[in-house]
C-alpha positions as CSV (number, residue, x, y, z in Angstrom):
1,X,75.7,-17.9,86.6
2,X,75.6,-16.2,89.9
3,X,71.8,-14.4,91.2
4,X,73.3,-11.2,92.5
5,X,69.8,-9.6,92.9
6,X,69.5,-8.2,96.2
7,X,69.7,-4.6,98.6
8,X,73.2,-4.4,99.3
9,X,74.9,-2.2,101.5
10,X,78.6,-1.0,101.2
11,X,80.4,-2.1,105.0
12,X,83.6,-1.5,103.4
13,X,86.4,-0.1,101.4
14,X,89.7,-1.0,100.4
15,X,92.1,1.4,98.9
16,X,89.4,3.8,97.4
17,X,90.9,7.1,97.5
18,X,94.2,6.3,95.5
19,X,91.4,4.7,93.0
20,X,89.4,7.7,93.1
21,X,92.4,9.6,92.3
22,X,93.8,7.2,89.6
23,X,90.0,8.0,87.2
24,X,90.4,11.8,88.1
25,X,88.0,12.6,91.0
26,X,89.3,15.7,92.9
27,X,89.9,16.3,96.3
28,X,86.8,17.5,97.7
29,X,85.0,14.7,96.1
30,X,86.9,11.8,97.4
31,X,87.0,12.9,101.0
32,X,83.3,13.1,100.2
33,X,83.3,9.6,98.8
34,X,85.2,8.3,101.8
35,X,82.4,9.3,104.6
36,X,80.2,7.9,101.9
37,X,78.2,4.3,102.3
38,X,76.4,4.0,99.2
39,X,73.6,0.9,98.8
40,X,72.7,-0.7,95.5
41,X,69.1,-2.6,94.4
42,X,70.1,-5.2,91.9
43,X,67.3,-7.2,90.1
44,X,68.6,-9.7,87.9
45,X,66.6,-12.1,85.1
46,X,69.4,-14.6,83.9
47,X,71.5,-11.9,81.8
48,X,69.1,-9.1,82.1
49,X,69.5,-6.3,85.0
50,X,68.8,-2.9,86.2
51,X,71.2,-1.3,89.1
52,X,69.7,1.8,91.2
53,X,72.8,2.6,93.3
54,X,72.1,5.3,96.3
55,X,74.8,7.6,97.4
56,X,74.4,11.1,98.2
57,X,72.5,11.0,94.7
58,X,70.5,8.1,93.1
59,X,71.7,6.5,89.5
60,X,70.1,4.1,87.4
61,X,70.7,2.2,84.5
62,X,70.0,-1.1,82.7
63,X,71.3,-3.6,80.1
64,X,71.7,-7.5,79.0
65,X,74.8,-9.6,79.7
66,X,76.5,-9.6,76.2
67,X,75.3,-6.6,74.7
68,X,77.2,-3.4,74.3
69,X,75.3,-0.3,76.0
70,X,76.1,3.4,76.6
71,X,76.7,4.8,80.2
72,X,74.1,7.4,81.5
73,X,75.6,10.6,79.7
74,X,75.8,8.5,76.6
75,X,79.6,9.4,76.3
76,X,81.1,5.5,77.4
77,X,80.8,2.3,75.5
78,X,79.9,-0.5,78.0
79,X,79.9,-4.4,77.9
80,X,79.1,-6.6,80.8
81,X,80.3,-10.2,80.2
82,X,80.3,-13.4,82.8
83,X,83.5,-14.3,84.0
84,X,83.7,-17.1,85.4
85,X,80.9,-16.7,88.5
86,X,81.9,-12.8,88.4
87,X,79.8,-10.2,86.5
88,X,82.2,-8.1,84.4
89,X,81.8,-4.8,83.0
90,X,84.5,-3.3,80.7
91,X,83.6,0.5,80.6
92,X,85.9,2.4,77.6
93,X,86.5,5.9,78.9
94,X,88.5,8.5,77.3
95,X,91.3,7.4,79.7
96,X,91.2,4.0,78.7
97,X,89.2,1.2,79.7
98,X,87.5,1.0,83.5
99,X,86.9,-2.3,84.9
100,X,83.9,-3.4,87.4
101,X,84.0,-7.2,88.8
102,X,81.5,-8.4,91.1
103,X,80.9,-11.6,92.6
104,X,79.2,-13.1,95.8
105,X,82.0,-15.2,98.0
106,X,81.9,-17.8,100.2
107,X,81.0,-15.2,103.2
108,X,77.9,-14.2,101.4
109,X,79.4,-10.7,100.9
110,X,79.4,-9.4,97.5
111,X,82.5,-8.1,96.3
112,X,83.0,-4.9,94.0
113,X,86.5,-4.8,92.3
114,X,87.1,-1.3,90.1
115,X,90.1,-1.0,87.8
116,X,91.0,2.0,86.5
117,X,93.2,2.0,83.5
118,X,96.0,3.0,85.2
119,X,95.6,-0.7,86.4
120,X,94.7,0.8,90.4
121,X,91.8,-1.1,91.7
122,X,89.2,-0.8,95.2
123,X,87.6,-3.4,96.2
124,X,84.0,-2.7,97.6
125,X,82.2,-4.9,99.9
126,X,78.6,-5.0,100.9
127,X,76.2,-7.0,102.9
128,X,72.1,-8.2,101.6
129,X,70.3,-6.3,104.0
């Protein structure tokens, strides 16, 4: 499996308003988003993690590669899995299950792609600082 600890910093965005619409984020909030460019701390022991991502506000959360966790508000069943050399997590909303794949590439960029269940995805890139 891939080491994605790390500070990583968002550089850029690829369709992310039309996602943000897609998982129901109103208007104000994704021309928020937009000007947004959110960093994330990763540290990672083999399946074991804990995110801090930093945008506007600060969220963390924890949890084991394999085992079936809740998200923050305790309202979404979550299961991060290892696909291939991409961490997968398979979020099941009320809307239907939200997809986040990340993966370092060749560039040494890692790469953030969201689902929604509508099946529109953004694609997130940052750099390690």
């Amino acid at each position: 499996a891939v080491d994605l600890t790390g500070n990583w910093k968002q550089v850029e965005t690829e369709n992310l308003e039309p996602y943000l619409e897609a998982i129901g984020i109103n208007f104000v909030m994704r021309k928020m988003a937009k000007t947004m460019s959110p960093r994330e701390e990763i540290r990672q022991d083999g399946d074991n993690f804990q995110f801090k991502t930093i945008h506007g506000w600060t969220r963390e959360f924890g949890f084991k590669v394999g085992v079936e966790f809740q998200n923050e508000s305790g309202t979404t069943k979550t299961l991060a899995i290892w696909d291939g050399n991409k961490l997968r997590i398979d979020m099941n909303t009320p809307k239907g299950t939200m997809t986040s794949e990340r993966e370092i590439r060749s560039d040494g960029r890692m790469y953030q792609v969201l689902t929604a269940p509508d099946g529109t995805k953004c694609t997130r890139i940052f750099i390690k600082q």
